[in-house]
C-alpha positions as CSV (number, residue, x, y, z in Angstrom):
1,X,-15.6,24.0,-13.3
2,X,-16.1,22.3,-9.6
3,X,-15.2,20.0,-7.8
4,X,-14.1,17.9,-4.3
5,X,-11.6,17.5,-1.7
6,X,-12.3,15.1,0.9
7,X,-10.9,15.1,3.8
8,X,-8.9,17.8,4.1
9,X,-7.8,18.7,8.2
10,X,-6.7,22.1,8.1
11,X,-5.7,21.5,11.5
12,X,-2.8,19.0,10.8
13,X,-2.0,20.6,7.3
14,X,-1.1,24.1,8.8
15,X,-3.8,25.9,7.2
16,X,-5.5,26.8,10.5
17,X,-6.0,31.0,11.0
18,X,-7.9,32.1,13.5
19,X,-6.4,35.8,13.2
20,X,-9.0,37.9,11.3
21,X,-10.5,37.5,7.9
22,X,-9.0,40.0,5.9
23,X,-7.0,37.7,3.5
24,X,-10.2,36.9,2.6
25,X,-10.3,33.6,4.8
26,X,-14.0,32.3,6.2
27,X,-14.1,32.2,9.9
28,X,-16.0,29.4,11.4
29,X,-18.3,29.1,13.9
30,X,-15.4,27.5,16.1
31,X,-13.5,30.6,15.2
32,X,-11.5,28.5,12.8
33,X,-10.0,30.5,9.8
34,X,-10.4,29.1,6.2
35,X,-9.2,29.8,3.1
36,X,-11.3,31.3,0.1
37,X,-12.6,28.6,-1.7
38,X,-12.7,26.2,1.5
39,X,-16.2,24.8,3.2
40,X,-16.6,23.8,6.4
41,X,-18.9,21.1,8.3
42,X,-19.8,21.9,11.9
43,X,-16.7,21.4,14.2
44,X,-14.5,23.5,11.7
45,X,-13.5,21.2,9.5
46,X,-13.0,21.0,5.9
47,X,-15.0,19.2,3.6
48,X,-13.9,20.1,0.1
49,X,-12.5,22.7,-2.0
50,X,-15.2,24.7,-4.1
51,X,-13.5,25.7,-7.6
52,X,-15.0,28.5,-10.0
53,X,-17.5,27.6,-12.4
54,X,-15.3,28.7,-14.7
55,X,-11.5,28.3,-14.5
56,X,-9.8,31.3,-13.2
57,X,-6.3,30.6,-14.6
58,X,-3.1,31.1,-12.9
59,X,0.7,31.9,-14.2
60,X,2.1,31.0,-10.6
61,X,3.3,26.9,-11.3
62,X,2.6,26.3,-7.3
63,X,-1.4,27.6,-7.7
64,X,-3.4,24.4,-8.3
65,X,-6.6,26.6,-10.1
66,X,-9.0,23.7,-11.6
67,X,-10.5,20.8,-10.8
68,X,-13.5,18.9,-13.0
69,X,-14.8,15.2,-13.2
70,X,-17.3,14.6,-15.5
71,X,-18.3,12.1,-18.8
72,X,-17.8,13.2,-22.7
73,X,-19.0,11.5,-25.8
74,X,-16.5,10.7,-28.3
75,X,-17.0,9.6,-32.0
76,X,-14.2,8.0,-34.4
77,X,-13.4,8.5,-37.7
78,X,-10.6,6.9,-40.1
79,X,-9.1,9.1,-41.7
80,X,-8.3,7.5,-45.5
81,X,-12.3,6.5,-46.4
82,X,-15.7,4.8,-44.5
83,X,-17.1,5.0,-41.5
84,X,-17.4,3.9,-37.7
85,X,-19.8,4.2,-35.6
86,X,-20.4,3.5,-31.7
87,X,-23.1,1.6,-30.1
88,X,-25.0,4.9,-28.7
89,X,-25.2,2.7,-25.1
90,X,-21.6,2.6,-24.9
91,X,-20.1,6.1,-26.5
92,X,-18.8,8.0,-23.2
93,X,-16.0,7.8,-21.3
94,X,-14.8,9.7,-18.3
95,X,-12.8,12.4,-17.2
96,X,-10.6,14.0,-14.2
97,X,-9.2,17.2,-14.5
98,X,-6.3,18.6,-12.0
99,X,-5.0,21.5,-12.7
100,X,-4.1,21.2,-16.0
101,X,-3.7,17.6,-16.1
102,X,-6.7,15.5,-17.6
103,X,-7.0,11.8,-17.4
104,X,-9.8,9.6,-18.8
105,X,-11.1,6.3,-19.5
106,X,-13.2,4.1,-20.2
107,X,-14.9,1.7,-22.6
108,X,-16.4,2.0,-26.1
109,X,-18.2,-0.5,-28.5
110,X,-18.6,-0.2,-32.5
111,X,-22.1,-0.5,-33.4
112,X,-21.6,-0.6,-36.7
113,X,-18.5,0.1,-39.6
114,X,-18.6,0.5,-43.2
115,X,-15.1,-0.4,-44.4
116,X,-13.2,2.0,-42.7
117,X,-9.5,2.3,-43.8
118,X,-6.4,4.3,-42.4
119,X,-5.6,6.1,-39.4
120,X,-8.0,5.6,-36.4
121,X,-8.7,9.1,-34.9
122,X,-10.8,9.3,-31.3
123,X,-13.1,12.7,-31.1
124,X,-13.9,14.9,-28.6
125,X,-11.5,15.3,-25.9
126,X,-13.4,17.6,-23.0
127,X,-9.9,19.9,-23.2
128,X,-7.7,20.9,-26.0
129,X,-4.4,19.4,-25.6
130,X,-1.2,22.3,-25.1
131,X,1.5,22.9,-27.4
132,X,4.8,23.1,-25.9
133,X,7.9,23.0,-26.9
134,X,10.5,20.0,-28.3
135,X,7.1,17.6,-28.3
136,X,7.0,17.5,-24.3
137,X,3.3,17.8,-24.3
138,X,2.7,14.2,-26.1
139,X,1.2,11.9,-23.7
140,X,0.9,7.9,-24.7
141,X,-2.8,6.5,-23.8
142,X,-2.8,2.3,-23.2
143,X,-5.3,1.0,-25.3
144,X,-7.2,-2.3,-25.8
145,X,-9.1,-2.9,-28.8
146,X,-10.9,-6.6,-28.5
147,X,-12.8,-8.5,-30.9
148,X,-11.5,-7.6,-34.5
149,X,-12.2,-8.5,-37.7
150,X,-8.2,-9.3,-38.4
151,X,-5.2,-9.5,-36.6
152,X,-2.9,-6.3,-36.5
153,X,1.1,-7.1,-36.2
154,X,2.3,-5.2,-33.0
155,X,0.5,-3.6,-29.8
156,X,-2.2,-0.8,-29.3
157,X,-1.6,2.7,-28.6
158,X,-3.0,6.3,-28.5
159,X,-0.9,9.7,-28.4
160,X,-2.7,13.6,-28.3
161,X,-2.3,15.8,-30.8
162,X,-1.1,19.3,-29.9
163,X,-3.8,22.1,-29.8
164,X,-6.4,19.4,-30.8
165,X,-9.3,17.2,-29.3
166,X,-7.9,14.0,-30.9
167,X,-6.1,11.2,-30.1
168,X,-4.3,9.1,-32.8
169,X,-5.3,5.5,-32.0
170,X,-2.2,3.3,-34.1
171,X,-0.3,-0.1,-34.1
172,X,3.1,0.5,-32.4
173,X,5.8,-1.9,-32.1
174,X,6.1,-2.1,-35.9
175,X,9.0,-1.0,-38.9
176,X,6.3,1.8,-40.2
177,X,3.9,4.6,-38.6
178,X,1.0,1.8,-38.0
179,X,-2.1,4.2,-38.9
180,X,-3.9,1.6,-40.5
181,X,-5.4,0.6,-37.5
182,X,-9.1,1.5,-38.7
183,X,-9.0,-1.2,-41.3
184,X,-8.9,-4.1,-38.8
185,X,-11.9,-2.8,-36.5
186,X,-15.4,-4.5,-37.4
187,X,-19.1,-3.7,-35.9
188,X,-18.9,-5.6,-32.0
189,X,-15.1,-4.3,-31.4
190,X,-14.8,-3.4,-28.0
191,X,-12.5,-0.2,-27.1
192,X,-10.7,0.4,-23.6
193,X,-8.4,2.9,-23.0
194,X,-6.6,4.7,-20.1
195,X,-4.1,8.1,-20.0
196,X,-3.2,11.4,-19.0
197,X,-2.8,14.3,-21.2
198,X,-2.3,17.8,-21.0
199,X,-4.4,20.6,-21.2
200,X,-4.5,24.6,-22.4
């Protein structure tokens, strides 16, 4: 996993070492000493942060570790009976991971349905979502869903499901659980949504 940092002045941010390098900092041209993991332009300063490929994970809750950007595919399913299925031009949405924090959004169209009834389920998250304790890893996702083929009675929303790739896509504001939101989606709905959840 990589990623960017811009604009970091490790002058004015107290990161400056011009000492020796054997705490692993790189010394600059201008004798300026940075961090593992930091780049600099010529002049000495910073230009971004390079992560590992692959996540090196840390125990130590100060240690930011990861950092990823990026676009996923996602595909729905409802989860009593039929099928929906996106318009392959509008099927990804995007992605930032911090740490282990990952937020995405986006926009997604239904190509086409065949009467699709129950829960609405989103697929293919780019992280698994954590378990914790007492629920404290749920995350609420605000949610548009345009252009159906019938009314629903309360608001839009999405919530992770612990240890999965999912997220629960339901009426709220109403007396019951609302996962009947699949029924009221038709071929042409339009899907935007926006949220944070976290990951393993």
């Amino acid at each position: 996993m990589s990623g960017i940092v811009g604009g970091i002045n490790l002058r004015s941010s107290g990161l400056v070492n011009n000492s020796s390098a054997a705490d692993g900092s790189v010394i600059t041209g201008t004798g300026v000493g940075l961090p593992a993991g930091f780049e600099a332009a010529a002049g000495g300063e910073a230009t971004y942060v390079q992560f590992p490929a692959t996540q090196v994970a840390s125990a130590d809750a100060n240690r930011l570790d990861d950092y990823e950007e990026g676009d996923f595919s996602v595909w729905f399913t409802a989860a009593g009976s039929g099928s929906l299925a996106t318009n392959s031009s509008f099927n990804e949405l995007a992605y930032t991971k911090v740490g282990r924090v990952c937020h995405i959004n986006g926009q997604i169209v239904w190509g086409s349905v065949s009467s699709p009834v129950g829960d609405l389920r989103l697929n293919g998250l780019p992280f698994a979502a954590i378990s914790l304790d007492e629920y404290t890893e749920n995350s609420g996702f605000s949610v548009d869903i345009r252009n159906l083929v019938s009314a629903i009675d309360g608001y839009i929303t999405g919530h992770v499901v612990a240890g999965g790739t999912i997220i629960y896509i339901r009426e709220a504001g109403t007396t019951g659980e609302g996962d009947d939101l699949a029924n009221h989606i038709d071929a042409g709905s339009t899907f935007f949504i926006a949220g944070s959840y976290l990951t393993v």
